[in-house]
N, C-alpha and C positions, 0 to 999 in steps of 0.2 A: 696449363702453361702459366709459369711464374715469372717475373722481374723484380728484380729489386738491390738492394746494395748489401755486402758483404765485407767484414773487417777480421782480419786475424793479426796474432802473435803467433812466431814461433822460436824455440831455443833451443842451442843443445850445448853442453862440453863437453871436452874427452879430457884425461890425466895424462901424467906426463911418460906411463909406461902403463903393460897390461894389468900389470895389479892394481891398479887404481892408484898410485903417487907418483910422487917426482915432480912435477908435483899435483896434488889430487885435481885441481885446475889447472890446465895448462894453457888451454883456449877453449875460447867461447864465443858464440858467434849466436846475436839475437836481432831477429826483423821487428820491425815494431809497427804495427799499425798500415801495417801492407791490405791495402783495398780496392774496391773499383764494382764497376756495375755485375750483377748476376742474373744468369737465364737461367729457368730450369723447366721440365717436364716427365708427367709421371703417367702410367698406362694403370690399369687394373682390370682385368677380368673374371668373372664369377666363372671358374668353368663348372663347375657343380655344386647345385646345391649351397652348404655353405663354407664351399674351397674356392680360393681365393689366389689368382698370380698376379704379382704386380712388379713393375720394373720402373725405373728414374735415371734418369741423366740431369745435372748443374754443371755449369761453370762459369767463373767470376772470373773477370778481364782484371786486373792488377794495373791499377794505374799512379796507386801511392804508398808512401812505406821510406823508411829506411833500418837500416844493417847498422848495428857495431861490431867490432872485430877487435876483441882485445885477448893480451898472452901475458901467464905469469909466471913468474922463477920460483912462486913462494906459495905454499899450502894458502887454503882458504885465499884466496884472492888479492894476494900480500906480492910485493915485489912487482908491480906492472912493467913490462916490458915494451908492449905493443897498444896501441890506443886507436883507432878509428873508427868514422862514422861513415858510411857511403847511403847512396841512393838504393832504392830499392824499389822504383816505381814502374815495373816490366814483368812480366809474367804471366800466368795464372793458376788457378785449381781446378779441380775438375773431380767427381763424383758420379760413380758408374754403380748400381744397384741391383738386385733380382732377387724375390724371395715367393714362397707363399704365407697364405697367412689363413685362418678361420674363423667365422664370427660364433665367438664365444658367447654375446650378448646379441639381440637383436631387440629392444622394448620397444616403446611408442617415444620416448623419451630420452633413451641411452642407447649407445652401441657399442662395443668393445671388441675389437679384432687383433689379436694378437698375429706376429707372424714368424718366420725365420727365413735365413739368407745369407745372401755371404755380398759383401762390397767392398770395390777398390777407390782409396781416395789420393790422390796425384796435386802435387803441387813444385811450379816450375818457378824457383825463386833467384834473384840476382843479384849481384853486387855492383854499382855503377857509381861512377862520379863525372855529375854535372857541371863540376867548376870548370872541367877542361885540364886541370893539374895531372889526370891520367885519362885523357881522351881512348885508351886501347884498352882499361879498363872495362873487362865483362864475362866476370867470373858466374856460374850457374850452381845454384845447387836442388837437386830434384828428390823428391821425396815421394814415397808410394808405399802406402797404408794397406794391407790387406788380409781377409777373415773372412767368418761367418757374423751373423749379428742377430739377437732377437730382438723385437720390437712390438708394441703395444700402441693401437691407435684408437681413441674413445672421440665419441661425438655426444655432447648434450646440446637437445632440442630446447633453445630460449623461448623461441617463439614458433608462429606456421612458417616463418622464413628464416629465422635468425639463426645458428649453431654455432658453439662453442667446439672447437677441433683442438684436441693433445697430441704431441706424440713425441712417443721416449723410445730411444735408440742404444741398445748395447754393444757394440763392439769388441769380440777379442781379435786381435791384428798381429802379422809381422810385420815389422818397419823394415823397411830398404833405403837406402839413398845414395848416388851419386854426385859426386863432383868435379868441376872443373874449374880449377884454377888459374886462369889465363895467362896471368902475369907472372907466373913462379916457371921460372923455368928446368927446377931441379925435380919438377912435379909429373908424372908422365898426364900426357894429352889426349884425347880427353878426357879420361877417367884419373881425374885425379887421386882423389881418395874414394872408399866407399864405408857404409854404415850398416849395422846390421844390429835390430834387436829384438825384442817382442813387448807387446804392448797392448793398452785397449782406448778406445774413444766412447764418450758420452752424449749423445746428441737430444736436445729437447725443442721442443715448437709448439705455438700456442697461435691458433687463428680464429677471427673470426670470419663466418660465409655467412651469404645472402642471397637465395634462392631468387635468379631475376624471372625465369622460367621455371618449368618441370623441368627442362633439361639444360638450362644452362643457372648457373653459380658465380660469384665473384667473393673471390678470400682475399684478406689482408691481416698481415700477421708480424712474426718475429721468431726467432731463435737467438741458442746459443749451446755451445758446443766447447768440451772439454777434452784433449787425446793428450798420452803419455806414455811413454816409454821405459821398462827400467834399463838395467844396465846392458851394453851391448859391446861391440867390436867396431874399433873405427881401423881401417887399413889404408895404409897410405902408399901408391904406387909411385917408385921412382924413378926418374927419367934414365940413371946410370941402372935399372934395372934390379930386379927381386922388389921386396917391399917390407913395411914397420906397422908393426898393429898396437896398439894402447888401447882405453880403455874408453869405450862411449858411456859417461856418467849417465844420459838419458835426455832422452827431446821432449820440450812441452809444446803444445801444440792449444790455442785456444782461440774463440772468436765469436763472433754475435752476427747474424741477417735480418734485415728485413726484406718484405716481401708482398708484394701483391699478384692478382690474377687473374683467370677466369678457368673454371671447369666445368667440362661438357660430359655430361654423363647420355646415356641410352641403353 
């Protein structure tokens, strides 16, 4: 079981038709520094020998962050039309895991277990305004990341209690996302538009543990984590009915944790 804090960016555009122009930007919509506390825990069992299942759940409460929301008439970012900033301090992410894995290494000194898996990463983001200038203001847009992944976990032994823990994370993913646009009434409710592409994430983490018992551990650590998307399908549903698809330029997705804990092994 882990705690600790957790900060992301994410972005995306679409173009102003499906071939990618009219213009290659049309809107752009980026959260910025959307954060808040994070839980996490993870299982592993040796069921033979040296095969390995292991499964994880996180999620981070969102309790800070905001949105800009800007629209343009003119290639590369030229002619601004639309310009705001809102709130974005509501939400959260959430990270659902399962793979196996096998230790490839087992020394006195080193260990290295690589694995495979497949994981879904979910994030419930907002658009709000605090001033009270749009009190009904409370647009969502929701994002789910999903694949297989391989990963790579190495422990070096510092001392009889000290350990150095890595672990590097591949992702290949499809991107999905929905929306709802609350205040646009020409938008159908609640799906307002949706997003479709494919894509992969990078995740790395670096801890130190300290063996308090034979069976109990305390880690304190960090990450950071890189996903992106290339080019996709944004579809936008109309309230007079049928719908308009352009072009999803592609969503960045990046962020950093920290993190402390305890792990109970037996």
């Amino acid at each position: 079981m882990q705690t600790g804090y957790e900060m992301q960016d994410l972005g995306w555009s679409i173009a102003g038709n499906i071939a990618g122009g009219n213009p290659n930007i049309y809107s752009e919509l980026k959260w910025k520094k959307v954060g808040g506390g994070y839980v996490s825990a993870a299982l592993q069992w040796n069921v033979w020998n040296k095969i390995l299942l292991t499964a994880d759940y996180s999620r981070s409460f969102i309790r800070s962050g905001t949105v800009s929301d800007n629209d343009y008439s003119g290639d590369n970012r030229t002619n601004p039309v639309y310009n705001e900033i809102f709130d974005a301090d509501k939400g959260y992410t959430q990270v659902w895991s399962a793979g196996a894995g096998y230790v490839l290494i087992s020394g006195n000194n080193f260990s290295l277990i690589p694995y495979v898996g497949y994981g879904i990463s979910r994030q419930s983001l907002h658009l709000l305004d605090q001033t009270g200038n749009l009190p009904d203001l409370n647009s969502t847009y929701e994002t789910d990341w999903k694949g297989p992944f391989v990963r790579a976990n190495a422990i070096l032994l510092l001392t009889d209690k000290f350990k150095l823990i890595a672990n590097f994370t591949y992702n290949q993913v499809n991107y999905n996302a929905k929306a709802n646009w609350n205040l646009i009434q020409t938008f159908q409710h609640p799906v307002s538009y949706r997003h479709n592409a494919k894509g992969f994430g990078i995740d790395g983490l670096a801890a130190l543990s300290y063996d308090l018992t034979s069976n109990l551990t305390i880690q304190a650590g960090g990450g950071y984590f890189t996903w992106q998307t290339g080019k996709g399908v944004d579809e936008l549903f109309l309230s007079s009915g049928g719908s308009d698809k352009t072009q999803l330029n592609g969503v960045d997705r990046k962020g950093y944790k920290l993190f402390g804990g305890l792990v109970l092994s037996y």
